[in-house]
C-alpha positions as CSV (number, residue, x, y, z in Angstrom):
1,X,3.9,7.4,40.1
2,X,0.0,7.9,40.1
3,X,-1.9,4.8,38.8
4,X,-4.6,7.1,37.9
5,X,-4.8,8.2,34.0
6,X,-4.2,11.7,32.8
7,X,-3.5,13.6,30.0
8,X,-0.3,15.0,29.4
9,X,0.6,18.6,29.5
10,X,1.7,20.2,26.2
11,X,1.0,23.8,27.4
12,X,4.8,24.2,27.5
13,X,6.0,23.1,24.3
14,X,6.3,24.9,21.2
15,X,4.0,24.8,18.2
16,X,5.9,23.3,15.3
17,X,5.0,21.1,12.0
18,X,4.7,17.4,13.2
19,X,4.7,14.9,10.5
20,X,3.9,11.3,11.0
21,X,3.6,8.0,8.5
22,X,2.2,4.7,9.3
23,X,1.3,1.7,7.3
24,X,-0.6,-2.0,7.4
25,X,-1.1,-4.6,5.7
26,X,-4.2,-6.5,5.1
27,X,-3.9,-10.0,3.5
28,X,-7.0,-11.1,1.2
29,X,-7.7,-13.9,-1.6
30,X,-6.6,-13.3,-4.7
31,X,-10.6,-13.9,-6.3
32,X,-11.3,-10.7,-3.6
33,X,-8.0,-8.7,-4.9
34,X,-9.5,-9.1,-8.7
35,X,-12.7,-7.8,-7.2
36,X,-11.3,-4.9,-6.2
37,X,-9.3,-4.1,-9.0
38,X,-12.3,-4.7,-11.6
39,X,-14.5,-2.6,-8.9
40,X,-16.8,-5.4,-8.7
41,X,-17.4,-5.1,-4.8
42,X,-20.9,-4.9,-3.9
43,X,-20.9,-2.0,-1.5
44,X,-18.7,0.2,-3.5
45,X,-15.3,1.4,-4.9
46,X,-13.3,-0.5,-1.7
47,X,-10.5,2.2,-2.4
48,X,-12.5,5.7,-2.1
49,X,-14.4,4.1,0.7
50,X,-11.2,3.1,2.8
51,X,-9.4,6.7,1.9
52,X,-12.4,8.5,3.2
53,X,-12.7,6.2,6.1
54,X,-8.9,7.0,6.9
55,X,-9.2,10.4,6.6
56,X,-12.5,10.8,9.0
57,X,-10.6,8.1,11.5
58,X,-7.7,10.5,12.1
59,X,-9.5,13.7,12.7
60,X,-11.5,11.3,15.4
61,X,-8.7,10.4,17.2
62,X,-9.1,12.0,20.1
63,X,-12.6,11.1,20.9
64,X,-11.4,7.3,20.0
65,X,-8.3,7.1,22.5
66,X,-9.0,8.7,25.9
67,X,-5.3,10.1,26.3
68,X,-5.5,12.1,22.8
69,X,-5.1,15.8,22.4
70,X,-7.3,17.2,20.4
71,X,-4.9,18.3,17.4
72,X,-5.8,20.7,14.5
73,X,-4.7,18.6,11.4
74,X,-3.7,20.4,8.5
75,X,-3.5,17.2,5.9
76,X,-3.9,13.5,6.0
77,X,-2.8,11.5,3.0
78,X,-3.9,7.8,2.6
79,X,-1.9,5.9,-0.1
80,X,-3.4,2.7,-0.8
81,X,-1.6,0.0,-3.5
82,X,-3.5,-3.2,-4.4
83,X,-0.5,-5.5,-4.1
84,X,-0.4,-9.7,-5.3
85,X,-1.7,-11.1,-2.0
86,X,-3.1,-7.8,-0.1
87,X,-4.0,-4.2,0.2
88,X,-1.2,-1.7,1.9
89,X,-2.4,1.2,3.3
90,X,0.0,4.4,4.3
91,X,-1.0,7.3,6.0
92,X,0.4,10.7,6.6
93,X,-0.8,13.4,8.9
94,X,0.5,16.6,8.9
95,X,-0.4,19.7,12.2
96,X,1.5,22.4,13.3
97,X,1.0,21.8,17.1
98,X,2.8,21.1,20.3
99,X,2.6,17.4,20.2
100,X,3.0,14.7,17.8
101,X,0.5,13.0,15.0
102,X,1.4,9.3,15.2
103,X,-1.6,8.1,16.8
104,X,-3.8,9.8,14.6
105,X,-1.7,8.3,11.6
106,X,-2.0,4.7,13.3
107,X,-5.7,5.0,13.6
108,X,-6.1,6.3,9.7
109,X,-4.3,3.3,8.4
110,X,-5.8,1.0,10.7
111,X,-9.2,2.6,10.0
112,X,-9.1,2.0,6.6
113,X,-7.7,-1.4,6.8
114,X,-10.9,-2.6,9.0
115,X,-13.3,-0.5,6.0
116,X,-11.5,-2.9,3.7
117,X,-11.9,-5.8,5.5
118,X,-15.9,-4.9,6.2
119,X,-16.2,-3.9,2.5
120,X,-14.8,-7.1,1.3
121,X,-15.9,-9.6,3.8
122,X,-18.8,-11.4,2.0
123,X,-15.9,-12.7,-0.5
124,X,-13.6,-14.1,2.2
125,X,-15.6,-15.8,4.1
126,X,-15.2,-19.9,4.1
127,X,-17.9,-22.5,3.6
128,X,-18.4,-22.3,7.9
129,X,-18.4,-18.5,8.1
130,X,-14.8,-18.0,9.0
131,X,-12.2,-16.0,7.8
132,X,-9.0,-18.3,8.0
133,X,-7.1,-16.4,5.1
134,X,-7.6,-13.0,6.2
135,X,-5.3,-10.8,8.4
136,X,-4.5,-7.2,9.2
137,X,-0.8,-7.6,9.8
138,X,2.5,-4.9,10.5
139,X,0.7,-1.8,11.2
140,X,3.4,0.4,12.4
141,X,4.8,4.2,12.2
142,X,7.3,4.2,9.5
143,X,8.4,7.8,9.5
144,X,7.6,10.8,12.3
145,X,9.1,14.3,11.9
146,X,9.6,17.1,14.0
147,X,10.4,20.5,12.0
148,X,11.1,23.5,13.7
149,X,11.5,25.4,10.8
């Protein structure tokens, strides 16, 4: 095996409709969650923001992570729920093509888990600076599809 990287070859496979899901977690204060909810963040509606942030992260992909195809997406969903002690963000990316869309469904949640975090870090910061509540946590694919049909 070559220890030099490469790209893989998909020339041979078929186009069919790839579907992929993945989600994260970011934990946050509860003062910052009721922020959020009552849309009193300073830099905007933390929502909108991190949707649009997902959805710009996956069609980047490819020029984020150096073994990417460049894939012509046909829809990205990001589904994000204010929860008791977080924000959970799911994303699902959608391309007919010859390989799959889980990267580019990993980046879109994690994407728009870091916009929360940047969009909400004034209010989680401690007395020295430090963030010792906050965490992304669990990003992971939760569903990939490959449909032939």
């Amino acid at each position: 095996m070559s220890s030099e990287a490469k790209m893989v070859d998909i020339s041979p496979k078929e186009i069919i409709l790839r579907v992929a899901e993945a989600e994260g977690y970011i934990r946050l204060k509860k003062d910052t969650i009721k922020k959020i909810m009552e849309n009193e963040i300073e830099k905007g509606n933390v929502i909108a923001v991190a949707k649009t942030a997902g959805i710009l992260a996956a069609k980047k992909t490819s020029e984020l992570l150096p073994l990417c195809h460049l894939i012509p997406l046909e829809n990205v969903e990001i589904d994000i729920k204010v929860e008791e002690e977080g924000v959970r963000v799911r994303s699902k990316v959608k391309a007919h093509y010859r390989t799959g869309v889980e990267m580019e469904a990993l980046v879109a949640t994690s994407i728009s888990l870091l916009t929360i975090w940047d969009m909400v870090k004034k209010y989680e910061k401690d007395e020295s600076g430090k963030y010792p509540y906050t965490v992304i946590e669990n990003i992971k694919v939760i569903d990939k599809i490959k449909n032939e049909s």
